[in-house]
RODO-2510 file (C-alpha; in nm, 4 decimals, decimal comma):
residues 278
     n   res          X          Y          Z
     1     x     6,1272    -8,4525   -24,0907
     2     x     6,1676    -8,7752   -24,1955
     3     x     6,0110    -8,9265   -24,5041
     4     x     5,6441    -9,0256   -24,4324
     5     x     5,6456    -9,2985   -24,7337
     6     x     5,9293    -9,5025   -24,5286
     7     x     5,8371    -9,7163   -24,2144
     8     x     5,9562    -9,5571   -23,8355
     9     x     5,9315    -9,7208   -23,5629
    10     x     5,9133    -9,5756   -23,2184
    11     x     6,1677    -9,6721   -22,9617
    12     x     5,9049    -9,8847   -22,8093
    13     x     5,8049   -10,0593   -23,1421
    14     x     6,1753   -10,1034   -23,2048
    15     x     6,2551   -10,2936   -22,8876
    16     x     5,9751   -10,5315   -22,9317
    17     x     6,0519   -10,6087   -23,2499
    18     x     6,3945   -10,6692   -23,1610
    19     x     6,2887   -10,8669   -22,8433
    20     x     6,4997   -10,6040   -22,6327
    21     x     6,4443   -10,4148   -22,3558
    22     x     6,3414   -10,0567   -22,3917
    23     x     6,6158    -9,8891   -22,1851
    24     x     6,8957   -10,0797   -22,3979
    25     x     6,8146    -9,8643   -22,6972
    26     x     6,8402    -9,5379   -22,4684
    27     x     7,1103    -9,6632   -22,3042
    28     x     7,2926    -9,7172   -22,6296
    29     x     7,1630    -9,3630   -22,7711
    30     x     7,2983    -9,2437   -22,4095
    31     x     7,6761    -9,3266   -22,5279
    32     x     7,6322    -9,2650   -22,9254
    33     x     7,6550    -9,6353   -22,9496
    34     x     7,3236    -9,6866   -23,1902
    35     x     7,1181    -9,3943   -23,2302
    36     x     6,7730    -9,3714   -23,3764
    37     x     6,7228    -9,2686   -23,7400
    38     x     6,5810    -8,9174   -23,6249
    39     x     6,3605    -8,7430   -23,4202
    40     x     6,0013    -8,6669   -23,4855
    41     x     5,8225    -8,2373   -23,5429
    42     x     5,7127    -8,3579   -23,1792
    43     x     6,0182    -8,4962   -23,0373
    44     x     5,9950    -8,8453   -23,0341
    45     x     6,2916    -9,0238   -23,1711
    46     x     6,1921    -9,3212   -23,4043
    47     x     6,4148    -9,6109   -23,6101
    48     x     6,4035    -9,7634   -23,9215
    49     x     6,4153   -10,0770   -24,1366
    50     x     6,7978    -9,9778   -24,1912
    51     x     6,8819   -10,0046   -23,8468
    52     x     6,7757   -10,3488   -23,7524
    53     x     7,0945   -10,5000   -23,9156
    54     x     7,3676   -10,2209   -23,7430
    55     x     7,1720   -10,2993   -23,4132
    56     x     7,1673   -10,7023   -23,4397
    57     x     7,5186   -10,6469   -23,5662
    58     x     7,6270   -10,4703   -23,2159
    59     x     7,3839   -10,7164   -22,9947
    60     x     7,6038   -11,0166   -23,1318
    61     x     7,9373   -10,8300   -23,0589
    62     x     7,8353   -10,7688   -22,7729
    63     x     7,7041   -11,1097   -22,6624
    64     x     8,0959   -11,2273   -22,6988
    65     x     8,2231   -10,9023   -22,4973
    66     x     8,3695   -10,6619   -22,7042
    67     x     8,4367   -10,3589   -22,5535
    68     x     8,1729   -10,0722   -22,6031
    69     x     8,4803    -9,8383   -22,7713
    70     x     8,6193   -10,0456   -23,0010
    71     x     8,2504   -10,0926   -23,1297
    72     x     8,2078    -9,6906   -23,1342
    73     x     8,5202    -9,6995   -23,3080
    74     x     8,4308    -9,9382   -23,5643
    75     x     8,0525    -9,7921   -23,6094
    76     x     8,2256    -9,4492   -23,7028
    77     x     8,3739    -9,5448   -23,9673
    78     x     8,2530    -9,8400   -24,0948
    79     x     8,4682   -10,0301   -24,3551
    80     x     8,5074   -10,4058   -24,5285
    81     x     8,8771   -10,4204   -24,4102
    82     x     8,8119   -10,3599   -24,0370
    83     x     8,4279   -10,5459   -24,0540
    84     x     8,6778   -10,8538   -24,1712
    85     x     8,9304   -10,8351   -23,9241
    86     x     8,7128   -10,8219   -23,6170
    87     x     8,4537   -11,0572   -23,7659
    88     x     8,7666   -11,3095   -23,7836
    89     x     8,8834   -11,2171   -23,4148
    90     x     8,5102   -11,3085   -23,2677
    91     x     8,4448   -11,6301   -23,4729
    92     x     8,7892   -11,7700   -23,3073
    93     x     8,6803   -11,6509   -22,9715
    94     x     8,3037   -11,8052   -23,0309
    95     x     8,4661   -12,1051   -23,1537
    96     x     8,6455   -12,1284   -22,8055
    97     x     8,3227   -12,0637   -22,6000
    98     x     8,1571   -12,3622   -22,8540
    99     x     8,3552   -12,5825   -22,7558
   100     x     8,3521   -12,5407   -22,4080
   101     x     7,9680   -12,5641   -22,4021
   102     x     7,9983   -12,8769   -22,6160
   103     x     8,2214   -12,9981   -22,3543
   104     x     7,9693   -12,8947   -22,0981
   105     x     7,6445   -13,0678   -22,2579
   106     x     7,9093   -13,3863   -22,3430
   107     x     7,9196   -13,4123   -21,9462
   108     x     7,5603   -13,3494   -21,8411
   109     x     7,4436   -13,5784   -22,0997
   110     x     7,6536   -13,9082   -21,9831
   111     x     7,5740   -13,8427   -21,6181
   112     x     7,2023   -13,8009   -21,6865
   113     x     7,2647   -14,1486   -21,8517
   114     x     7,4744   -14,2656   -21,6034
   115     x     7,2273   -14,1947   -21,3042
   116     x     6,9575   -14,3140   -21,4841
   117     x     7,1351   -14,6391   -21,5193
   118     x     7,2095   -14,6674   -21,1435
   119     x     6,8501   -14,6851   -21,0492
   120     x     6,8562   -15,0092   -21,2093
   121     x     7,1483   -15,1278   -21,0402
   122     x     7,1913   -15,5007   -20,8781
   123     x     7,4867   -15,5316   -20,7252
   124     x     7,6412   -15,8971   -20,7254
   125     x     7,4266   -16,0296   -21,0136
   126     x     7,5021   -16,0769   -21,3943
   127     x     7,2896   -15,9430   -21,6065
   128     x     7,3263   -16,0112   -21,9757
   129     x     7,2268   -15,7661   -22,2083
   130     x     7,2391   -15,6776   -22,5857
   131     x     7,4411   -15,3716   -22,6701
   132     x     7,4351   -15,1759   -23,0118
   133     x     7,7912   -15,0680   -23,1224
   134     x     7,9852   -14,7458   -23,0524
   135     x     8,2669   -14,5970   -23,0799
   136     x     8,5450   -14,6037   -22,8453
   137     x     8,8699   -14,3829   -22,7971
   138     x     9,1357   -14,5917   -22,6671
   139     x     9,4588   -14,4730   -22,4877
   140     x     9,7964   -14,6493   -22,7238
   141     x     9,9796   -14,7602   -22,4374
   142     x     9,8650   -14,9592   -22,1335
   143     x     9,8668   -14,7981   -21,8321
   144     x    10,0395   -14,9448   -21,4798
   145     x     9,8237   -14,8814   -21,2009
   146     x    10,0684   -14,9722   -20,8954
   147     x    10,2764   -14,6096   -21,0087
   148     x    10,2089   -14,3571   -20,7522
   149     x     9,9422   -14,0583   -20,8343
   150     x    10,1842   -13,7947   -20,9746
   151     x    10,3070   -14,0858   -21,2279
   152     x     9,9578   -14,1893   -21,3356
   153     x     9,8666   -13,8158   -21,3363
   154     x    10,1561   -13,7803   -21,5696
   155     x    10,0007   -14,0749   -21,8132
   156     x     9,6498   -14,0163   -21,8289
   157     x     9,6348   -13,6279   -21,8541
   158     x     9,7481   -13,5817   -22,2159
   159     x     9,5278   -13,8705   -22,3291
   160     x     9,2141   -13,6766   -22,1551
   161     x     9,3298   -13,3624   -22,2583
   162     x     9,3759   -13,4364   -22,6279
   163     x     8,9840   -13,5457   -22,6148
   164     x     8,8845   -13,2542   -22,3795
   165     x     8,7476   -13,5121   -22,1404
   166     x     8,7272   -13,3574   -21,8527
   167     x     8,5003   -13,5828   -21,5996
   168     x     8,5973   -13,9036   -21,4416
   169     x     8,2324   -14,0242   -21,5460
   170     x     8,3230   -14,0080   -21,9034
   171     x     8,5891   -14,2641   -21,9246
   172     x     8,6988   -14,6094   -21,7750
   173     x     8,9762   -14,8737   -21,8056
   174     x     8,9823   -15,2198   -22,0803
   175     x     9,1663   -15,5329   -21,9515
   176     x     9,2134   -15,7487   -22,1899
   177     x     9,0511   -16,1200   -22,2248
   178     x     9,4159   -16,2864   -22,2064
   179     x     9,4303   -16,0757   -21,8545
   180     x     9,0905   -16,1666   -21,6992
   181     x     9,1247   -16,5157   -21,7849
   182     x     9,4830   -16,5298   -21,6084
   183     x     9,2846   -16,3236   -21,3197
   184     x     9,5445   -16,0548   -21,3602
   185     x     9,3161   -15,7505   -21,3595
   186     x     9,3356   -15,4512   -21,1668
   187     x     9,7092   -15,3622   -21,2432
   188     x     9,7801   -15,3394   -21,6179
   189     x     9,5228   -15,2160   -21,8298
   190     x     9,3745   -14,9763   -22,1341
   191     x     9,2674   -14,6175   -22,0449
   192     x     8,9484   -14,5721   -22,3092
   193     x     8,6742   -14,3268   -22,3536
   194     x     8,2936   -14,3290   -22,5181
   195     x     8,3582   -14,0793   -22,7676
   196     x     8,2628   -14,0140   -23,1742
   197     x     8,6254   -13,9317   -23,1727
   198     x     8,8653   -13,9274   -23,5268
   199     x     9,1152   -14,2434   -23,3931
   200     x     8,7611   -14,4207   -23,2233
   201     x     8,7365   -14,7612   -23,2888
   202     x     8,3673   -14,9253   -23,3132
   203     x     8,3070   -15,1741   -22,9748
   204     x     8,1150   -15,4138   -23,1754
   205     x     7,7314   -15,5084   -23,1082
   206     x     7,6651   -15,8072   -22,8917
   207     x     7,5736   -15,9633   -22,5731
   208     x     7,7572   -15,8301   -22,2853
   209     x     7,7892   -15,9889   -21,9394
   210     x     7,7395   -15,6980   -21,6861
   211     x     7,7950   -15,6754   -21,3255
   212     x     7,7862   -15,3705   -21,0905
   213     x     8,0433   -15,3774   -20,7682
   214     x     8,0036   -15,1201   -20,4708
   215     x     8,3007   -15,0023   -20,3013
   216     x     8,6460   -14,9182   -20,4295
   217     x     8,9127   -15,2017   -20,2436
   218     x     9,1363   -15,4668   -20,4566
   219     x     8,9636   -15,7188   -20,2481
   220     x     8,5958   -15,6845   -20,3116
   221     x     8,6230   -15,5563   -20,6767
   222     x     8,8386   -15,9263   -20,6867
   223     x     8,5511   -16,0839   -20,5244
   224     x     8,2890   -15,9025   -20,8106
   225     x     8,5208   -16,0282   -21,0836
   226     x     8,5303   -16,3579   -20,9259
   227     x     8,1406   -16,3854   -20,9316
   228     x     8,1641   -16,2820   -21,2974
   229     x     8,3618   -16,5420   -21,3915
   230     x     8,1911   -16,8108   -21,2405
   231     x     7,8896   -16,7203   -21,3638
   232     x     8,0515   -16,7466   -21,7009
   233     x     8,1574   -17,0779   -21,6261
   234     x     7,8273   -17,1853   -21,4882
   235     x     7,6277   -17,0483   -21,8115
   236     x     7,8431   -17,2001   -22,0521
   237     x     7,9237   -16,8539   -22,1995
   238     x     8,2893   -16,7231   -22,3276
   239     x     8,4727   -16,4160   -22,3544
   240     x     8,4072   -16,2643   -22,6939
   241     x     8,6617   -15,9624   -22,6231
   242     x     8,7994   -15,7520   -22,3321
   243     x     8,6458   -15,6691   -22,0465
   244     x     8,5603   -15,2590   -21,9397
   245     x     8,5873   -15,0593   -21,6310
   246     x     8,3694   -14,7812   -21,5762
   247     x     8,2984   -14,5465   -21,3117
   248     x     7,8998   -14,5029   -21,2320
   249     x     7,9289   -14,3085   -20,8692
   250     x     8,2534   -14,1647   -20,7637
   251     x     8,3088   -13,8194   -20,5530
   252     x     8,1128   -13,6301   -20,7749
   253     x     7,7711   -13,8283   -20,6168
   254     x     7,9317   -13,9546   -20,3210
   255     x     8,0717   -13,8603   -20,0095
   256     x     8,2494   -14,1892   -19,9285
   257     x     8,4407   -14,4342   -20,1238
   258     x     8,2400   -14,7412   -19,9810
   259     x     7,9403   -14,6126   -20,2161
   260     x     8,1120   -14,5705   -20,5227
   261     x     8,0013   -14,7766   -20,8026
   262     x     8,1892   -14,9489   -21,1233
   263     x     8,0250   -15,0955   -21,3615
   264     x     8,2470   -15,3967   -21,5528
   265     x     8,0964   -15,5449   -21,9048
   266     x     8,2407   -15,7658   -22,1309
   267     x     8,1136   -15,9319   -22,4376
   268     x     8,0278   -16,3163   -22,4485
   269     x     7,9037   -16,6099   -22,6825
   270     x     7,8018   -16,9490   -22,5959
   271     x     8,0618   -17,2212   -22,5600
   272     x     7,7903   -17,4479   -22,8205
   273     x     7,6255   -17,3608   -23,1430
   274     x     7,3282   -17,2968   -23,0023
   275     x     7,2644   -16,9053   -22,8365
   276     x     6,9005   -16,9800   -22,7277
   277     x     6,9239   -16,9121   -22,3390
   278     x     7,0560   -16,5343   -22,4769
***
């Protein structure tokens, strides 16, 4: 009979307390996993306040698979040495399931942003807007876009891999101003990504012409850039930096490549003193 001066729980008190259901702690007595402190003069079995660490400690091992008989094994003999050791194997292998949740959640939240953007889309007008700064992951070397698709799968993959970007959402391309000016975009160009990365670089705050083009042929997306630049030229405004690529809608959203979206931004400042139409 157990002491009457220390707290027992019944299996049913245990499990609530615990938040688990009842049949886990049976289940677990079933295999001589975790079983309960004793049994009642009446034959009830009941825990105690000594348990509820052993029996988190198993839940948590077992939330990250480990086999049911190395944690019998263990749980026999308990010991510092061996507690260490498999402590150390399951915070690598949590550390690995982390990080592909973070990379997960890193995807849902910049299509949530990008699809809430697109429902304030206009496609064919220039909209100016003021941006904060953020950081952005550039790729070192510029990137030719007239290779064929094992070649360009070749360049971009360790780039994307290295950053454990994953979606085509999450990343565009940078032309630079000395490029859009000369109207050679669409061949030679920056791969970059929007990421709080270690080699980031901080896009710098400002007033960005944007315009969103529909469709994914040279000719049109020339057109778009066309219209960009004479609107430039029309507002008095001038590049203040390089111009971005990104990819709104692609074959993730849409079934056809005539509804894909890209969105293209680039900073600007006004050709006078003055910055009072902005």
């Amino acid at each position: 009979m157990k002491n009457t001066f220390e707290k027992t729980f019944s299996t049913g008190e245990f499990s609530k307390l615990l938040e688990v259901n009842k049949d886990t702690l049976l289940y677990y007595d079933k295999i001589d996993l975790f079983k309960p402190a004793g049994t009642f003069d009446n034959g009830y079995r009941y825990y105690t306040f000594d348990q509820f660490d052993q029996f988190l400690a198993i839940q948590s091992l077992r939330a990250v698979e480990v086999p049911i008989k190395e944690l019998k094994t263990y749980f026999d003999a308990p010991n510092i040495q061996d507690l260490r050791q498999l402590a150390l194997e399951q915070h690598e292998k949590v550390a690995r399931e982390i990080q592909k949740l973070q990379d997960i959640q890193f995807f849902l939240d910049r299509t949530v942003t990008l699809t809430k953007e697109m429902e304030e889309v206009s496609f064919g007008k220039v909209l100016i807007k003021q941006l904060p700064a953020e950081p952005v992951v550039y790729r070192d070397e510029k990137i030719n876009w007239s290779l064929s698709i094992e070649e360009l799968y070749e360049q971009t993959t360790p780039f994307l891999k290295r950053l454990g970007v994953k979606s085509t959402a999450a990343y565009g391309i940078m032309y630079s101003k000395e490029d859009f000016l000369n109207k050679e975009f669409g061949v030679i160009s920056y791969l970059f990504c929007r990421l709080d990365y270690p080699s980031a670089k901080m896009r710098p705050a400002g007033h960005y012409a944007t315009i969103y083009h529909q469709g994914y042929d040279e000719i049109s997306q020339t057109e778009t850039y066309n219209t960009l630049l004479v609107y430039l030229e029309q507002e008095q405004l001038a590049l203040d930096g390089d111009i971005y690529e990104e990819y709104l809608l692609h074959s993730i959203a849409a079934k056809e490549e005539k509804n894909f979206i890209t969105k293209i931004s680039v900073k600007v400042k006004p050709r006078e003193a003055s910055y009072q139409t902005l």
